[in-house]
N, CA, C and O atoms as CSV, one atom per row, in Angstrom:
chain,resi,resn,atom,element,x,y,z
A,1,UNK,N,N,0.828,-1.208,0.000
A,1,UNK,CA,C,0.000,0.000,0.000
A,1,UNK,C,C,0.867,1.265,0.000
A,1,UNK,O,O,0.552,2.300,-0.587
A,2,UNK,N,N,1.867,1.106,0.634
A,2,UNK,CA,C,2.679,2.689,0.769
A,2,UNK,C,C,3.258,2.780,-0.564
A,2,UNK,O,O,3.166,3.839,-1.185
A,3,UNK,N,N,3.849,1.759,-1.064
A,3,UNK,CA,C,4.684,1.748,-2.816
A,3,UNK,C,C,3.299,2.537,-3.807
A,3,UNK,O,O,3.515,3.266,-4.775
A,4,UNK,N,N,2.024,2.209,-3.329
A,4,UNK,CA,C,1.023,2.888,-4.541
A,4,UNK,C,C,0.842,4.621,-4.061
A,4,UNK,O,O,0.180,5.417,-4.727
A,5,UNK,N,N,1.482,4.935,-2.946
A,5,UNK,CA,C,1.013,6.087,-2.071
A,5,UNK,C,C,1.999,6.655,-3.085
A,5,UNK,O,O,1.737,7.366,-4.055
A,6,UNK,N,N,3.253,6.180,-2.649
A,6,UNK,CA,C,4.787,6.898,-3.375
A,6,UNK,C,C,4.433,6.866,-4.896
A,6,UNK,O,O,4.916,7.701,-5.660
A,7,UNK,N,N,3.557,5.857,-5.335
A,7,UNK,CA,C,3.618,6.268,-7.505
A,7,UNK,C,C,2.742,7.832,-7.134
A,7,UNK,O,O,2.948,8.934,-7.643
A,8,UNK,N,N,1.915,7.520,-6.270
A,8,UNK,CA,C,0.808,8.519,-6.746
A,8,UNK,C,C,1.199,9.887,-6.196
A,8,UNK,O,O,0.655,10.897,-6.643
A,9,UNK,N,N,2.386,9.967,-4.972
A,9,UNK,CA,C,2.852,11.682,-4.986
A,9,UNK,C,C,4.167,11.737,-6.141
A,9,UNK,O,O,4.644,12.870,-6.189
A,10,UNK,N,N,4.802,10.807,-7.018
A,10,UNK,CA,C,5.208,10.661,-7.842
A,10,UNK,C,C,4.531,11.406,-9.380
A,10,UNK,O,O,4.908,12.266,-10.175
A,11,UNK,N,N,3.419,10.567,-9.235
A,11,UNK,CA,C,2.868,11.653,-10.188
A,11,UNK,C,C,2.498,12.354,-10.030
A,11,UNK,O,O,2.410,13.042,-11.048
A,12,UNK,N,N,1.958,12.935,-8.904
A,12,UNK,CA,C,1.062,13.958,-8.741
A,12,UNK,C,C,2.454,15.564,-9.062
A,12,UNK,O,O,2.186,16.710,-9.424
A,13,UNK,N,N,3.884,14.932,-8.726
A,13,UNK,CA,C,5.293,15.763,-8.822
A,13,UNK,C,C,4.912,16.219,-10.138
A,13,UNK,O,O,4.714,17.374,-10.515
A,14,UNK,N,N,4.828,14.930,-10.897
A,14,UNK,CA,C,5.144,14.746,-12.480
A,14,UNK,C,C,4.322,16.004,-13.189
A,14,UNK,O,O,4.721,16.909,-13.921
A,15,UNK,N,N,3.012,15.683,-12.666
A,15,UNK,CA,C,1.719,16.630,-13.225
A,15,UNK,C,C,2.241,17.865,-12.773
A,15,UNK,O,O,2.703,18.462,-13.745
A,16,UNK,N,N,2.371,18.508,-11.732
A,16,UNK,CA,C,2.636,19.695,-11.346
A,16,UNK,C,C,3.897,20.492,-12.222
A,16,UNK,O,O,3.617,21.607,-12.660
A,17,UNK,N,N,5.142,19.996,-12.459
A,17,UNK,CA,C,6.325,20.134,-13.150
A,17,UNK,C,C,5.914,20.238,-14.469
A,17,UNK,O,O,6.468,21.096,-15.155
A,18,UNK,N,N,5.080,19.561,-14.953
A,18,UNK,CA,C,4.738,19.299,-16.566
A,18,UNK,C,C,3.940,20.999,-16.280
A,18,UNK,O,O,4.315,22.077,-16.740
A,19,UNK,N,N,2.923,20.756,-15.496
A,19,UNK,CA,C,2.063,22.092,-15.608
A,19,UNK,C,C,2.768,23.604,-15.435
A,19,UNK,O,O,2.351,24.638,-15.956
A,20,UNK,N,N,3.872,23.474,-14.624
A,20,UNK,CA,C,4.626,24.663,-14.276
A,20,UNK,C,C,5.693,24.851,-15.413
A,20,UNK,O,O,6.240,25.947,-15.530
A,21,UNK,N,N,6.032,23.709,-16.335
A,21,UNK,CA,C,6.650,23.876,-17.367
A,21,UNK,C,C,6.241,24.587,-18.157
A,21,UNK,O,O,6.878,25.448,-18.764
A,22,UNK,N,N,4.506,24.183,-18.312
A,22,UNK,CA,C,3.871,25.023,-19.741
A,22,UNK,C,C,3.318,26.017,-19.445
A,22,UNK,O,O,2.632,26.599,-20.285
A,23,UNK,N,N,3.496,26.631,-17.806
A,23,UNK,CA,C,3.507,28.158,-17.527
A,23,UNK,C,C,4.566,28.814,-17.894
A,23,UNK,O,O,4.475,29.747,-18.691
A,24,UNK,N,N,5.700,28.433,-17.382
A,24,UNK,CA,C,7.313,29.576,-18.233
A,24,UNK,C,C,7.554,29.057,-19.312
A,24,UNK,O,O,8.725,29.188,-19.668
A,25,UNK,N,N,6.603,28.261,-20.290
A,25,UNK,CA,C,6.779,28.381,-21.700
A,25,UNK,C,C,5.967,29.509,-22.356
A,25,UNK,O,O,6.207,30.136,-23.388
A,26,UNK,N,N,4.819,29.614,-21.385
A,26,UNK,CA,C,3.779,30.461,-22.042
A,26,UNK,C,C,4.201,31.932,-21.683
A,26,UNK,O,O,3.880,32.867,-22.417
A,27,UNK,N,N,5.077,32.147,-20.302
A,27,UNK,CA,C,4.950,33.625,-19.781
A,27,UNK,C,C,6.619,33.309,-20.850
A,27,UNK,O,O,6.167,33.446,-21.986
A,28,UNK,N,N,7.361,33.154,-20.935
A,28,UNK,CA,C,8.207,33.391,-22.037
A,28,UNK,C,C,8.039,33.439,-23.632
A,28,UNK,O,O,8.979,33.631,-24.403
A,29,UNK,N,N,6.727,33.241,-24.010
A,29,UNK,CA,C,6.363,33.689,-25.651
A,29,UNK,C,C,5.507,34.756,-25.426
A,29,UNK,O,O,5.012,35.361,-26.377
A,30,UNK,N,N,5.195,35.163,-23.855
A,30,UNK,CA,C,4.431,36.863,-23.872
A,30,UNK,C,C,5.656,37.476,-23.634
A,30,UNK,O,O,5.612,38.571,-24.194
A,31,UNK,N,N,6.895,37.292,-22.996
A,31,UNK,CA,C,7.987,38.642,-23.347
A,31,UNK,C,C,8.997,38.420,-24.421
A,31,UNK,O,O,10.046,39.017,-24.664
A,32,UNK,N,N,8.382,37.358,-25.033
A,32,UNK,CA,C,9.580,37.287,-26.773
A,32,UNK,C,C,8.287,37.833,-27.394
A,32,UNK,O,O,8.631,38.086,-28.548
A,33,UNK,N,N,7.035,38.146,-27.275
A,33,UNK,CA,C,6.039,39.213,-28.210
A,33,UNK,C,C,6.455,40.606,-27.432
A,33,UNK,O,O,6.538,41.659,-28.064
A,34,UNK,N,N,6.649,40.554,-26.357
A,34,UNK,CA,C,6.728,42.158,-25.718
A,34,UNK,C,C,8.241,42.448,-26.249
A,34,UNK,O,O,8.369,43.668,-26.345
A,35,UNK,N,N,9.051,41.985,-26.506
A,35,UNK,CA,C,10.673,42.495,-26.608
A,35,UNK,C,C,9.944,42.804,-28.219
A,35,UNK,O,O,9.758,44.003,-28.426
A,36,UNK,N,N,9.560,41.948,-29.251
A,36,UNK,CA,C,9.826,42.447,-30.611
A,36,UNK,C,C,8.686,43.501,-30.196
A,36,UNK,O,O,9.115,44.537,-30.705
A,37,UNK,N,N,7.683,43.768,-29.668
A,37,UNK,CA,C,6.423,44.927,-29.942
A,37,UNK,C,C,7.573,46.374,-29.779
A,37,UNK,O,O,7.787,47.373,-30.465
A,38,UNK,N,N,8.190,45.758,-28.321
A,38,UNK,CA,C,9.315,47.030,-27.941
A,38,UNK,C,C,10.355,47.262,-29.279
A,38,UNK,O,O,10.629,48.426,-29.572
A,39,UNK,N,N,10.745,46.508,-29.825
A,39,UNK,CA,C,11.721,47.206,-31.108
A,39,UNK,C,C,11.028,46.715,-31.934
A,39,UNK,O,O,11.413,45.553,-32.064
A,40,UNK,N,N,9.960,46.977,-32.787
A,40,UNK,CA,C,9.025,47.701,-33.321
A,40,UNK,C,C,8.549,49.142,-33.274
A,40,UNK,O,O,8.098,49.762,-34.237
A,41,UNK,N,N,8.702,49.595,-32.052
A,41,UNK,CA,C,8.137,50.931,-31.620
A,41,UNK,C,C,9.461,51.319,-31.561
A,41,UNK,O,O,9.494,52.509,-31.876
A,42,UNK,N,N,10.491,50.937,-31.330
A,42,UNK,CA,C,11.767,51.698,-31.254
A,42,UNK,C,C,12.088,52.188,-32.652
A,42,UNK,O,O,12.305,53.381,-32.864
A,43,UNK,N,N,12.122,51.197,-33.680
A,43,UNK,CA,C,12.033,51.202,-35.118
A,43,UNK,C,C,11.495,52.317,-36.039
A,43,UNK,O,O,11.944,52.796,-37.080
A,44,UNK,N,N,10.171,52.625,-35.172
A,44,UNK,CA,C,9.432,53.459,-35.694
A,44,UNK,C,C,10.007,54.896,-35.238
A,44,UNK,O,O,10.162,55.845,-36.006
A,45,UNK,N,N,10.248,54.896,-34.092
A,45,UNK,CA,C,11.083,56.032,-32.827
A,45,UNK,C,C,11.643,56.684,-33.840
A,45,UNK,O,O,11.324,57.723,-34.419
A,46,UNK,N,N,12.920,55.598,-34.041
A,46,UNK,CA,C,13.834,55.991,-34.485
A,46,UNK,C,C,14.479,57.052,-36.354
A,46,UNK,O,O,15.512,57.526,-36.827
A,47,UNK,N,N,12.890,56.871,-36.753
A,47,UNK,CA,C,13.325,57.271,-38.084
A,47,UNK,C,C,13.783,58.257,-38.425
A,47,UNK,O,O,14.092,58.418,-39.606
């Protein structure tokens, strides 16, 4: 019984890590859109 306790906070690790992965994948493709929006507008700044 304790070996099925340990798979299951095992996965429950797994799920959480996977999920917190595809949060700083997602908050890192909103500041690789905010860096190009920013030199875009610099671009324009600059003419």
């Amino acid at each position: 019984m304790h070996l099925v306790r340990i798979e299951f906070d095992i996965a429950r690790l797994e799920l959480g890590m996977s999920q917190a992965l595809q949060r700083a994948e997602a908050a890192r493709g909103d500041l690789v859109d905010r860096i190009r929006q920013r030199r875009r507008l610099l671009a324009i700044l600059e003419r």
